[in-house]
N, C-alpha and C positions, 0 to 999 in steps of 0.2 A: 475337464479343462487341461488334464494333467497331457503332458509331451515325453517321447522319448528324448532321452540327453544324448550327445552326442557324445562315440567311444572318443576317451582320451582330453576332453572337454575341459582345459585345466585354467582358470582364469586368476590373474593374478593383483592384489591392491595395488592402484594407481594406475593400471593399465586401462585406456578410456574404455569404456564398452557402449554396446547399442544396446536397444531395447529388444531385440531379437536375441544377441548373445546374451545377456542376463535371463530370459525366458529358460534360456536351453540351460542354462548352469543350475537354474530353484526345479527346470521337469516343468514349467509352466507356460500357457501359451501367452504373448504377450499382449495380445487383449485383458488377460487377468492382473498383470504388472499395472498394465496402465491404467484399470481400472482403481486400482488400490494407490497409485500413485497420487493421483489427483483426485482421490476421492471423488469418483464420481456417481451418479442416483447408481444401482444397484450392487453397492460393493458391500452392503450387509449380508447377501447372498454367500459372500466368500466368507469359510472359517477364519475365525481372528488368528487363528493362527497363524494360517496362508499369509495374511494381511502380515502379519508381524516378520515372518522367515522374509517377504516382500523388501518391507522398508529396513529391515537390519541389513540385508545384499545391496541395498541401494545406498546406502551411507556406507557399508564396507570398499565400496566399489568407487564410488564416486561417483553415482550415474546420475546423469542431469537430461531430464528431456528438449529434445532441438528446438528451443522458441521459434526458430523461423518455420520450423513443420509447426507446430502447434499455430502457428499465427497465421499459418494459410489454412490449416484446418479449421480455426474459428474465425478466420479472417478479422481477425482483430492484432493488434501488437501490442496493445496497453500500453501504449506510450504516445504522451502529448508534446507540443511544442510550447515553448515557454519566451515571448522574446520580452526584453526591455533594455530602457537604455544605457543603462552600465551600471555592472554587478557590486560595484561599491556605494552606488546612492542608497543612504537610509533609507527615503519612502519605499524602492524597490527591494530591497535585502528584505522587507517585513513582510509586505505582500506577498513575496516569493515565501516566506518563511510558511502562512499561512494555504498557499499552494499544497506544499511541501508535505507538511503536516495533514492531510485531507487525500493528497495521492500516495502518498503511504498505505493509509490505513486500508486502500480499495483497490491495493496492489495493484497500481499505474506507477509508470516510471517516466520522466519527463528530459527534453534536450533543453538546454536555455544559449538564447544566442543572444550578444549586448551588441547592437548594431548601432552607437553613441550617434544617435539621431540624425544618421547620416539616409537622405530616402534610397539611395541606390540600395543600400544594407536591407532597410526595410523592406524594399521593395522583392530582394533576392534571397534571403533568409527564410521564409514560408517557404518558397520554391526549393530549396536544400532542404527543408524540416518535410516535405513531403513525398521527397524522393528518398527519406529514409521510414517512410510510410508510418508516422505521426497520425492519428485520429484527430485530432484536432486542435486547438488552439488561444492559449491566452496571452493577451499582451498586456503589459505593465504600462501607463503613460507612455503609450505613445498613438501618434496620430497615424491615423487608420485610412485612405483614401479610397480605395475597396473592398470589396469582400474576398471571403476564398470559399472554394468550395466545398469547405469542411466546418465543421460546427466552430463558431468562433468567440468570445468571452472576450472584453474588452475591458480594464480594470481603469476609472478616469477616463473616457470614453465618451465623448458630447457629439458624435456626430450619429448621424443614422444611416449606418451601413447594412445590406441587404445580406442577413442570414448572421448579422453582429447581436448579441447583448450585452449592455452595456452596462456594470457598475459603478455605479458612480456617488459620489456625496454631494448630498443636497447642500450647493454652492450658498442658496439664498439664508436658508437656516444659519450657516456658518458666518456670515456675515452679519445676521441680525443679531449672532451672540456677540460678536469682537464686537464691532461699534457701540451696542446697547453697554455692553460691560464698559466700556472707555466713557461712553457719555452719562454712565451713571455714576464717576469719577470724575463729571465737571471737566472732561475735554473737549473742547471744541477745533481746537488749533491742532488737527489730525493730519499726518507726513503718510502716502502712500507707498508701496514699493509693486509696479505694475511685474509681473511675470511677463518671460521673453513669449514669444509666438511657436515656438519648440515645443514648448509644455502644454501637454493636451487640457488641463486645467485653469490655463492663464486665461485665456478669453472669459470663459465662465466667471470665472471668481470678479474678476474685474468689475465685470457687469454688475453685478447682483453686490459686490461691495458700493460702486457706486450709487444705486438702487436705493440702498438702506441710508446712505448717508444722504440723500436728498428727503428719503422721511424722516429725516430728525434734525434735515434742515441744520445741516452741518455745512459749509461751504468747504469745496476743494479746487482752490486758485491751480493752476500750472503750476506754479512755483511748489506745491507742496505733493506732487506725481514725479517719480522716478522711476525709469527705466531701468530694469535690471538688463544687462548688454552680453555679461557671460554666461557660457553654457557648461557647469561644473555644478558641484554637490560637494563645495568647501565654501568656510564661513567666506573666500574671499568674495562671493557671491552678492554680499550685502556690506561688503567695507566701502567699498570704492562708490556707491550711490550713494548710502549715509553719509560720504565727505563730502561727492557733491550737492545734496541738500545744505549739508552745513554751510557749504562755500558760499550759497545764493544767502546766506543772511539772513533767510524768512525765520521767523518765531514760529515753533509748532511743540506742542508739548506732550505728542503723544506719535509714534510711529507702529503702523502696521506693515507686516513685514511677508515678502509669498509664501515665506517660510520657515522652519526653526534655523537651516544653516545657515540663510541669510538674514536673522536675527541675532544670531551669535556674531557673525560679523558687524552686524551692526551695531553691537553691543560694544565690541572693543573699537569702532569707528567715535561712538559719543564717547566714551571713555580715555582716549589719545587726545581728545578736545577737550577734557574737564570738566565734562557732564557726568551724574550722576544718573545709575536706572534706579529705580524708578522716579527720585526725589529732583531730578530735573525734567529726565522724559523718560515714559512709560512706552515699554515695548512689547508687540504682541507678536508672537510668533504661528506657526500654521502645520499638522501635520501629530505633534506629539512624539518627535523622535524620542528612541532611547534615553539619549545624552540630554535631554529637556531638561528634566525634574535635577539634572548634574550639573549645568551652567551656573555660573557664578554671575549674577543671580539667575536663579531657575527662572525658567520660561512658562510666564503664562501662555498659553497659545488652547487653539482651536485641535480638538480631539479629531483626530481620524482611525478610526478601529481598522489598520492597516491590516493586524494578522486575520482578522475575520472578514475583511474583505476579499482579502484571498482567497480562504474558505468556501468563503459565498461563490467565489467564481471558479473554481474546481468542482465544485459539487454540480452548479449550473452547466458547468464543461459535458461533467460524465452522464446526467441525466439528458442531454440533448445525443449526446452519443449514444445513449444506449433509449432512445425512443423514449423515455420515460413521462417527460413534461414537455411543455412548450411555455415559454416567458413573453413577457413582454419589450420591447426593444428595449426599457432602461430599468434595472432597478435600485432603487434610493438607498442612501445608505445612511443612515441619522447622524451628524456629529457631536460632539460634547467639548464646552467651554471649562476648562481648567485652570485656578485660578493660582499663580503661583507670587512669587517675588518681582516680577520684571516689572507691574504694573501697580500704580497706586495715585490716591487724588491730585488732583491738583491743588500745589500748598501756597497759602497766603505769602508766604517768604521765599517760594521758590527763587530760587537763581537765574536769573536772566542764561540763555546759553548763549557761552562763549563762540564766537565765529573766527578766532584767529588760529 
């Protein structure tokens, strides 16, 4: 394999080189370089030594092989598209986290676009993620209206989209723990907080919460359903419904909330009112952010294994990409009731809440 060098051949640190001029600098042909570069099946053929004088010219030198030849040669790019709604929501930063972690380790590299749930974004985002020739694609909450024509993963994901799989958490289970937990604490007087129609999860949950509370024959009047109105991932998410529940006057001594953010706002909403959590009204939060178990009082809520949801949908990403498996349109994701400070019985002495 060995080559003539070329007279006068004088290569110097930091200077880029190719894979042709380093051949000629080691006397090697550069099938043999590249064979030992990437390790590929028969480079035990090659002396370790070869291998070794190989890779010490290679980090001497700084040589790095062209991804874009290597990605037309394997017509692969090892790189996915990543979109969700914005990079500072806690549900998204964990999921992503779990992504993250999982294309790492399978040397995938990933674009993430936050197109704040605007459809024109959504709509044009894929279309840029695949003219930068992306293999394929996961989205974080957000709603889906077609397909694409590349392998697609869908994290929260209730519709059935053609050539989509979708992860998702079993809505019905999570509601059968919040309610069952609150009404085995003697509440009946239950305040809802509905999710807006943006969030690929609000329909879902909704449903399968009211679902549950009609088997255990819990009544839920209007007066005790709120609309959550803004589209943010700060507690002010659940201040401004919490006050107007409180405003309508009704008694309820127990509030479920879409989620941790908008439970912590709602937390400092009864608390500006001169309720106490849990010893006036008990609050349940949804998700398990970070900041849960840190709230003053910590948040009971509804588990969602967000980092390993991710996981599950990068792993299901690369094995569709690479022929491996074939899934089924949805797969479950179990979740876990955690029971912390926010929520507790309903006391003989409790405090009527204040509505002023």
């Amino acid at each position: 394999m060995a080559k003539r060098t070329k007279d006068g051949l004088d290569l110097q640190p930091g200077r880029p080189v190719g894979l042709r001029t380093l051949g000629e600098y080691l006397n090697l042909s550069p099938a043999t370089i590249s064979l030992v570069l990437n390790n590929a099946p028969g480079v035990r053929s090659i002396p370790q030594e070869t291998r070794d004088r190989v890779i010490e010219a290679a980090a001497k030198f700084d040589y790095r092989p062209s991804f874009y030849a290597r990605s037309l040669r394997k017509r692969q790019t090892y790189t996915v598209g990543v979109l969700v709604p914005e990079l500072s929501d806690n549900y998204a930063t964990q999921v992503l986290a779990g992504v993250e972690e999982f294309l790492i380790e399978e040397g995938y590299f990933y674009l993430t676009a936050s197109h704040r749930r605007k459809p024109d974004l959504i709509d044009e985002y894929p279309r840029m993620l695949m003219d930068r020739s992306v293999e394929g694609f996961i989205l974080i909450d957000t709603i889906l209206d077609k397909g694409f024509r590349l392998p697609t993963v869908v994290v929260a994901g209730h519709r059935h989209i053609e050539g989509a799989t979708n992860v998702v958490l079993d809505q019905r289970r999570a509601a059968e723990l919040a309610l069952r937990h609150l009404h085995q604490l003697g509440h009946r007087k239950i305040a809802f907080m509905r999710g807006g129609s943006h969030s690929s999860d609000a329909d879902d949950r909704w449903e399968c919460l009211m679902a549950v509370a009609r088997d255990l024959k819990i009544a839920v009047p209007p007066e005790l359903m709120v609309p959550l109105r803004l589209r943010m991932s700060t507690p002010e998410l659940g201040f401004a419904p919490t006050n107007e529940l409180l405003d309508r006057g009704v008694d309820f001594t127990a509030l479920v909330c879409y989620n941790d953010v908008s439970a912590i706002g709602a937390t400092r909403a009864l608390s500006n009112r001169g309720l106490r959590v849990p010893q006036d009204v008990s609050v349940v939060g949804f998700d398990d952010i970070q900041g849960a178990s840190f709230h003053n009082p910590s948040l009971t809520t509804i588990r969602q294994p967000l980092i390993e949801m991710g996981q599950v949908a990068a792993r299901i990403l690369l094995q569709r990409i690479r022929g491996q498996a074939t899934f089924p349109d949805v797969v479950p994701i179990h979740p876990e009731l955690v029971i912390r400070e926010s929520t507790g019985p309903v006391g003989l002495d409790r405090s009527r809440p204040k509505r002023s």
